[in-house]
N, C-alpha and C positions, 0 to 999 in steps of 0.2 A: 504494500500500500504506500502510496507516496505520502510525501510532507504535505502536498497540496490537499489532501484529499482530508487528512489528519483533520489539516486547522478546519477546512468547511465543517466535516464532521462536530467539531470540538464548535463552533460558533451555531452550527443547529441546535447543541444541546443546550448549550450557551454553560457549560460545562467543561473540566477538566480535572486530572488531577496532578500534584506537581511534590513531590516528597513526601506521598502517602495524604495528600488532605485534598479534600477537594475544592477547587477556586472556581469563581465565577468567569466567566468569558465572554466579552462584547466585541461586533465590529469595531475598528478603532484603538485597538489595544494587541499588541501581540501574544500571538496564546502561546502561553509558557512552554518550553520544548524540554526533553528530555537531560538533553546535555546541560542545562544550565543548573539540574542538580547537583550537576560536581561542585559546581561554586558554593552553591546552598548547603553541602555537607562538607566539605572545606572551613567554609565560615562557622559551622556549627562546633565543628570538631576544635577550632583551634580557638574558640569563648570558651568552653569548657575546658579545655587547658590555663588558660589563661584565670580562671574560678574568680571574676571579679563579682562583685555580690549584685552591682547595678551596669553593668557595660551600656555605653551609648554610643549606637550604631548605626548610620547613615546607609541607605538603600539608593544609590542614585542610579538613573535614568528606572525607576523602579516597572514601569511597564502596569501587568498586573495586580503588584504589589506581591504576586510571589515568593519572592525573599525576603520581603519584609514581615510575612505573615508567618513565612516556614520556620525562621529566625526566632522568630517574638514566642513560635508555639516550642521550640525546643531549650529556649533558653528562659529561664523562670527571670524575671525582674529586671530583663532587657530593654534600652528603651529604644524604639525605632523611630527613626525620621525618614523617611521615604518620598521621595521629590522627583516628579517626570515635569515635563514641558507642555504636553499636549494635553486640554481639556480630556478626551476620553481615557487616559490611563490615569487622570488625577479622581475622577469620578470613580472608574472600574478600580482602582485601589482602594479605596473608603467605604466600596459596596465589600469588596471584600473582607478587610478588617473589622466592619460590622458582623458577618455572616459568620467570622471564626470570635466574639465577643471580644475583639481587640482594640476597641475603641480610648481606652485607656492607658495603652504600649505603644500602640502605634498610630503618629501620626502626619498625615501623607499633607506633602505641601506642592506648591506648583511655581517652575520656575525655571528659568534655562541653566542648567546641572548648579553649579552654588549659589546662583543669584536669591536660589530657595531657602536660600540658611542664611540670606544677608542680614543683619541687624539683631541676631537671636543670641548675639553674645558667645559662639560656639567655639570660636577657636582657640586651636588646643588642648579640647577638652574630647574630644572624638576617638572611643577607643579603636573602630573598623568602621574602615568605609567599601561595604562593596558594592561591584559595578557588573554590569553588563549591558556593554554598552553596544549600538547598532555597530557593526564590524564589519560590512559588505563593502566593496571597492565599486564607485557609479561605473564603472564598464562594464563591471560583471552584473551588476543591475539589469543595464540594458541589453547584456549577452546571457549567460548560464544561468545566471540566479532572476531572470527577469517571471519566472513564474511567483515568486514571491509574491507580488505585490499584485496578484491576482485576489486573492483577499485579505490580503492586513495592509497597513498604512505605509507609505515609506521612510516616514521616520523612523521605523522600527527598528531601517535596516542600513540606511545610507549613509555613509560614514566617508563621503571625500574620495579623491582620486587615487588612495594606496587602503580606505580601509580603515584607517586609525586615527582620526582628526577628533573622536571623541576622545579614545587613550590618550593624545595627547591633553588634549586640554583638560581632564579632568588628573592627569600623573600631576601635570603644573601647578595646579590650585588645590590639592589635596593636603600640602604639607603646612597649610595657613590652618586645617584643623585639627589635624589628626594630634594629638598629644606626644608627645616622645614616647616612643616604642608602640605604637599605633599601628594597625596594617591596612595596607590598601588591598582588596582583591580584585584584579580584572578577570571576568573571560574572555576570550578571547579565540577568533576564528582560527579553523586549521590551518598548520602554515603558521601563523603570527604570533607564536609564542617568545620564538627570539629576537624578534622587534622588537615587541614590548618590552622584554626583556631586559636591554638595550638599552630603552629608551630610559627604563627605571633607576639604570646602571649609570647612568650618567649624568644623572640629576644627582647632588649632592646631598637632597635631602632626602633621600632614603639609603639605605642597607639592608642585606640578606635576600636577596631578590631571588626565589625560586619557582622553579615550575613545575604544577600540578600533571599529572596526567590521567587520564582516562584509562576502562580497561585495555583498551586495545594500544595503549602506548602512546595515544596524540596527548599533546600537551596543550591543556585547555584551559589552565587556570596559571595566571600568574601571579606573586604575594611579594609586596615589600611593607619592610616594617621603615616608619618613619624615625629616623635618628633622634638622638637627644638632645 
């Protein structure tokens, strides 16, 4: 069964499910894919290492609020801020975090990626901020990947002329909140693991920059903790 056929499917029920819970799904919002669980059990795995009693955690480009809702349900006294851009994922997040009684943990803002935490007093105080962000290259849009956008939005997916213009800009401005010893996580498209990489590796304000991978061995998650 294709990807194409998934999402239709998943917006007729207007249903999904996304690290065992089930999420709500509208036109307008991208429905949660399989692989961005790694990110979602990644983030979880390494709060719970981490045993902070209240962790506060930043969901950006949050979509359907997926990981913000997965997050919130697996980590007791977490607090989630969750921030997209586009009206329909700010709405389709809120209906969500209502549906799983998270109206009190989680709360979703709207905003082009930090513009949504401006004034809120937050920097520096961010213990994880993860991402997943649209990661498609506009050629491939209109070449290979152009069934995408057959039904979800293209913000979803369109990320600039190599793919990464969201990574970039949010690696940039990440380290204005993240606290010292803070971590960022990206997913990240197949293939762009060592870009990103890279890109984290060279910015001064992080260290330990490593990469997740999947079972099959693609490297899909990449993690740096914010220096002190």
């Amino acid at each position: 069964m294709s990807e194409t056929t998934n999402v239709a499917e998943a917006y007729e029920r207007g249903r999904t499910l996304f690290m065992g819970i089930e999420l709500l799904v509208t036109p307008g919002a991208l429905v949660p894919r399989r692989e961005t669980e790694l990110l979602g059990r990644t983030a979880v795995e390494t709060l719970r290492r981490m045993s902070l009693p209240a962790p506060r955690i930043v969901d950006m480009c949050c979509g359907a609020g997926n990981l913000a809702c997965a997050i919130s349900l697996e980590i007791p006294g977490a607090r989630v801020l969750a921030s997209d851009v586009t009206d329909g994922c700010v709405e389709l997040a809120r209906r969500n975090a209502a549906y799983h009684g998270l109206d009190s943990c989680v709360a979703v803002l709207q905003g082009d990626l930090f513009d949504a935490l401006s004034g809120l007093q937050l920097e520096r105080t961010i213990d994880m901020i993860v991402c997943n962000p649209p990661y498609i290259s506009d050629s491939r849009l209109r070449g290979d990947r152009a069934s995408l956008l057959i039904d979800e939005p293209r913000e979803a997916f369109a990320a600039g002329p190599y793919g990464l213009s969201i990574h970039m800009r949010v690696a940039k401005d990440a380290p204005r909140y993240l606290r010292p010893g803070g971590l960022l996580l990206f997913e990240v498209g197949l293939g762009q693991e060592r870009q990103v990489a890279i890109l984290l590796e060279r910015n001064a304000a992080y260290e330990n920059v490593q990469v997740v991978t999947d079972e099959s061995g693609a490297g899909r998650v990449v993690v740096a903790y914010a220096k002190g």
